[in-house]
LUMKOL-85293 format. One record per residue (C-alpha): residue number from 0; x, y, z; residue in one letter. Coordinates in steps of 0.02 Angstrom, whole numbers. Example, Ala and Ser with C-alpha at 12.3 -4.5 7.8 and 13.67 -1.06 7.14 Angstrom:
BEGIN
PT    k       u       v       w  r
PT    0     615    -225     390  a
PT    1     684     -53     357  s
END
This chain:
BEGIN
PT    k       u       v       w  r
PT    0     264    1114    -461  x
PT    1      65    1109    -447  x
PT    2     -16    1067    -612  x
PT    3    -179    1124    -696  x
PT    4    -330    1047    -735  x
PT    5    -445    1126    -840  x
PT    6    -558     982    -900  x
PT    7    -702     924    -810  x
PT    8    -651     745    -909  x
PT    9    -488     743    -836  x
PT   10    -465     544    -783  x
PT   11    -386     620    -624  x
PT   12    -533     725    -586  x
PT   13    -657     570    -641  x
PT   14    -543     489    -497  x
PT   15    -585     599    -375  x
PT   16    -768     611    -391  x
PT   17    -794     427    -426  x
PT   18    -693     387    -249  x
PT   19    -809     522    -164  x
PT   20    -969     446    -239  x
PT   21    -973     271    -261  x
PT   22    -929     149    -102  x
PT   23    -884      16    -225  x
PT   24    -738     124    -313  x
PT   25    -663     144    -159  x
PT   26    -661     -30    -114  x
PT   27    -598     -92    -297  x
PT   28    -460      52    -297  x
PT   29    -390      32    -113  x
PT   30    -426     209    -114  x
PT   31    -524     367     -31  x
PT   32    -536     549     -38  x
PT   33    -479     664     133  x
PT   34    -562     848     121  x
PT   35    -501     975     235  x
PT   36    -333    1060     293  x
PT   37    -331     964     458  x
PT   38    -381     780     395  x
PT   39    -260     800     287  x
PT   40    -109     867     379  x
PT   41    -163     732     533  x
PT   42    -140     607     382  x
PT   43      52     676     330  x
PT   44      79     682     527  x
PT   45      47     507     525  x
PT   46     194     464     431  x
PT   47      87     435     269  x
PT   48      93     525     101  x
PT   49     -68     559      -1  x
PT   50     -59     487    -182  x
PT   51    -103     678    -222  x
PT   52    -200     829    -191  x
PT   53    -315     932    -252  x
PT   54    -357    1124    -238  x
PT   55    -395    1276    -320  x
PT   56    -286    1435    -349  x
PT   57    -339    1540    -187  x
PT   58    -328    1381     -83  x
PT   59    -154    1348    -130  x
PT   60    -126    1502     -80  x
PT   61    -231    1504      92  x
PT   62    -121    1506     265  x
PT   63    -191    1346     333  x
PT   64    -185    1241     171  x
PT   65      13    1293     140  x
PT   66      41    1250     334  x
PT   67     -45    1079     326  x
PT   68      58    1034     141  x
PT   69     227    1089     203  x
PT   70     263     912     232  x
PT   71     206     838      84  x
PT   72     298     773     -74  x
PT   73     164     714    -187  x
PT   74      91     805    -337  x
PT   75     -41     927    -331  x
PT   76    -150     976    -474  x
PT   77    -262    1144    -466  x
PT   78    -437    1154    -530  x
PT   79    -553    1292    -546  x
PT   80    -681    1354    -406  x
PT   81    -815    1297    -503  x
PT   82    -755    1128    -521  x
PT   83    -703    1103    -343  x
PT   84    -859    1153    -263  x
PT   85    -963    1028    -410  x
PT   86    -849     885    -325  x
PT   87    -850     944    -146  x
PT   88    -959     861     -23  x
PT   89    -926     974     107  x
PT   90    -988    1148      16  x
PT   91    -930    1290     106  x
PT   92    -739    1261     153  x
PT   93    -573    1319      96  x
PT   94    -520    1212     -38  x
PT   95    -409    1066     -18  x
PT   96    -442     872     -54  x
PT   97    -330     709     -60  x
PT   98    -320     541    -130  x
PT   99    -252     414     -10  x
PT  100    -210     233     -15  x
PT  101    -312     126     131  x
PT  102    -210      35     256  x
PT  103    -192    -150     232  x
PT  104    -206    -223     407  x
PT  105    -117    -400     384  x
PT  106    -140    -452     561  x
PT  107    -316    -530     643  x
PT  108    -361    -427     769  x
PT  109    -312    -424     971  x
PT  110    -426    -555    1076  x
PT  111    -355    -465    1250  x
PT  112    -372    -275    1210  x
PT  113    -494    -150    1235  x
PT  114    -618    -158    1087  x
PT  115    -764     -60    1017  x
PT  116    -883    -147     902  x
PT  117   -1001     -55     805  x
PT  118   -1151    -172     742  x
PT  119   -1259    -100     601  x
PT  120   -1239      92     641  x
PT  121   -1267     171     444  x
PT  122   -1237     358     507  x
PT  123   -1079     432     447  x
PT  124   -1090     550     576  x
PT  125   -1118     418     715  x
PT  126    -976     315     670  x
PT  127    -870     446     653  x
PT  128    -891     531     840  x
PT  129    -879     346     910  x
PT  130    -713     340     814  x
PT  131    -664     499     874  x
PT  132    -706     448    1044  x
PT  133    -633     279    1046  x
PT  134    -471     378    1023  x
PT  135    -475     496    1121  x
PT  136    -482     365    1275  x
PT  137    -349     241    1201  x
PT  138    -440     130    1117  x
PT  139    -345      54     980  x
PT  140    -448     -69     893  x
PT  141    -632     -47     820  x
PT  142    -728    -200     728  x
PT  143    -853    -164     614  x
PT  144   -1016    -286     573  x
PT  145   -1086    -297     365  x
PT  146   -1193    -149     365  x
PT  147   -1116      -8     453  x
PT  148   -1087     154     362  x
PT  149    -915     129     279  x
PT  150    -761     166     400  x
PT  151    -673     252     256  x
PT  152    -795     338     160  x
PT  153    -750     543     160  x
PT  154    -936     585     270  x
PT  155    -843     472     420  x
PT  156    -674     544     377  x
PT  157    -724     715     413  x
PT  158    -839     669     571  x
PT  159    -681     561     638  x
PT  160    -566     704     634  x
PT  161    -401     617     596  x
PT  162    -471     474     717  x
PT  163    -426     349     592  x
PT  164    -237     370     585  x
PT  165    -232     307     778  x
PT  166    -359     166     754  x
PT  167    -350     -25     694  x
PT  168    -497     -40     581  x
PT  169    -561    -194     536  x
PT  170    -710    -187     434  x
PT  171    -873    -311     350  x
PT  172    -867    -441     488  x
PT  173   -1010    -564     524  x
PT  174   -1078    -571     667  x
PT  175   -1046    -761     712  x
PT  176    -831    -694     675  x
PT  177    -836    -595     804  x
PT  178    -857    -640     995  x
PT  179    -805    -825     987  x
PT  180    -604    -774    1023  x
PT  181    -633    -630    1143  x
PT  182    -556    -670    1330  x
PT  183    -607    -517    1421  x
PT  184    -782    -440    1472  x
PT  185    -888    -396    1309  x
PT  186   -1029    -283    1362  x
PT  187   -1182    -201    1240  x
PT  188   -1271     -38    1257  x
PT  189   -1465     -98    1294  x
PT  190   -1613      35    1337  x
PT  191   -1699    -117    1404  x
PT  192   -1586    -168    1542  x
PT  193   -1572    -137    1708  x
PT  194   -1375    -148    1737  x
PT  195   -1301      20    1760  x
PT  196   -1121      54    1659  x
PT  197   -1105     136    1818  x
PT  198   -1094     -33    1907  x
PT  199    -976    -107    1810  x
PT  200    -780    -137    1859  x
PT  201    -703     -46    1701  x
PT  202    -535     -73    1751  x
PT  203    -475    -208    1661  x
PT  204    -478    -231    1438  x
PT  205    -652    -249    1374  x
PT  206    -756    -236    1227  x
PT  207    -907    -115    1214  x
PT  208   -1045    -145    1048  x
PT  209   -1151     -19    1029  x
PT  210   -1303     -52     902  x
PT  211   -1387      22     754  x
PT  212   -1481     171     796  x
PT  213   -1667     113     803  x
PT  214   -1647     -94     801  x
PT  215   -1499     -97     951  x
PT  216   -1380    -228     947  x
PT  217   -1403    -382     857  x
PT  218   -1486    -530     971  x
PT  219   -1350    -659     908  x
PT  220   -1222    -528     987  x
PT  221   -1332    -467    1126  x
PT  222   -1346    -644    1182  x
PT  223   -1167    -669    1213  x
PT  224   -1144    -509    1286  x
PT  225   -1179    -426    1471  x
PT  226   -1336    -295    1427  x
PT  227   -1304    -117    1532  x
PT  228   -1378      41    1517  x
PT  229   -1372     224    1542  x
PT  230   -1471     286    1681  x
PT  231   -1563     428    1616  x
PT  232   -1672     500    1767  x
PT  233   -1742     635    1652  x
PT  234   -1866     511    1585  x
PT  235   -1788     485    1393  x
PT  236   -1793     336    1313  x
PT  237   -1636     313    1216  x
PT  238   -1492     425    1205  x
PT  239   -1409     440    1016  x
PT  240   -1296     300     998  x
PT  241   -1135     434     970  x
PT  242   -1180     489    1134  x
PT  243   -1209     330    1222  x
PT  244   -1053     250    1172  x
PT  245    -944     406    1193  x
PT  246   -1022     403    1388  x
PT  247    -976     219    1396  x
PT  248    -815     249    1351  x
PT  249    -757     399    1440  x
PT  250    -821     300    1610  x
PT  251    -709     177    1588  x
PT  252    -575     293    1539  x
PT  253    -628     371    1727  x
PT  254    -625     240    1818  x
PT  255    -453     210    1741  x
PT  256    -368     357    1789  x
PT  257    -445     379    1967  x
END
């Protein structure tokens, strides 16, 4: 039975809000916040259970929100309209949040498997299309270097699409962690080099790391890596690193299924 909330002062409701806002809440809590009908019923399809949800009245009652909480068991408190859209990040949408527990990944991650890396890329929306992509070709495991945009936060969340819930995510790793155990090809996204992904023999596990938006990758992993590039005849300097690594990826997924 869905319960009301009526105070802005509610500690649930101060919950919610501090999990959306503040990075460092969501870290101390083991916690995050999914917004949206399909997040969240890509989340229960995943064999997971929110720790609760949120909504209003009319979005209880709305056809996609009551398809996407069939499955779910855990309790559901309704606020007000008002409320909801002073919490929501998202603005315009039909109303339905959830809190949900992060994963706790207990093993290191695979030396032999294909790999994306992202170094230093803050945009939510970046990360969360290169997510998205690295799913949609297979990929199973993404590494994350100290000062990318948070893999969790709710602005990646709703770029990723439900990306997450097929992904290992292993996040805050420094630099000189990551590369030294890898026994297959490791190859970064450069607008400087001459090597064409189109050259490359994708066939086999690799790792791609793709580079904060205006630096590139960082030199200490550049160095270890092989430097390739987009060919971009039009004359452009630099594609946007969603792009870029969403090309690299889908060539190797071509090359794969030729």
């Amino acid at each position: 039975m869905p319960q009301y909330i009526e105070s802005k002062d509610n500690p649930k409701l101060k919950q919610l809000r501090g999990l959306i806002e503040h990075a460092s809440l969501r870290k101390k809590q083991q916690q995050t916040v999914l917004e949206g009908a399909h997040l969240i019923e890509s989340y229960l399809h995943s064999g997971k259970q929110p720790d609760c949800i949120f909504s209003t009245e009319q979005g209880l009652n709305h056809p996609e929100n009551q398809d996407a909480l069939a499955p779910t068991t855990c309790p559901i408190y309704i606020i007000s309209e008002q409320m909801y859209k002073s919490i929501s990040p998202l603005g315009q949408s039909t109303p339905l949040m959830a809190i949900i527990a992060l994963p706790q990944i207990q093993s290191p991650w695979l030396a032999t498997v294909d790999t994306l890396i992202l170094d230093r890329i803050q945009d939510p929306g970046n990360v969360g299309t290169l997510l998205r992509s690295a799913a949609a070709v297979g990929i199973q495991q993404v590494l994350s270097t100290t000062g990318t945009a948070s893999l969790w936060s709710p602005k990646v969340l709703r770029a990723a699409m439900g990306a997450h819930f097929s992904l290992q995510l292993f996040e805050m790793i420094e630099n000189q962690d990551i590369l030294q155990n890898f026994h297959i090809p490791v190859y970064a996204t450069s607008s400087h080099r001459p090597a064409s992904i189109y050259q490359l023999d994708l066939s086999s596990p690799c790792v791609w790391i793709l580079g904060n938006e205006g630096q590139g990758v960082h030199p200490e992993l550049l160095t270890q890596a092989q430097s390739v590039t987009i060919p971009q005849p039009g004359g452009q300097e630099s594609l946007n690193v969603a792009i870029a690594g969403s090309v690299c990826l889908f060539e190797m997924m071509r090359q794969r299924l030729v």
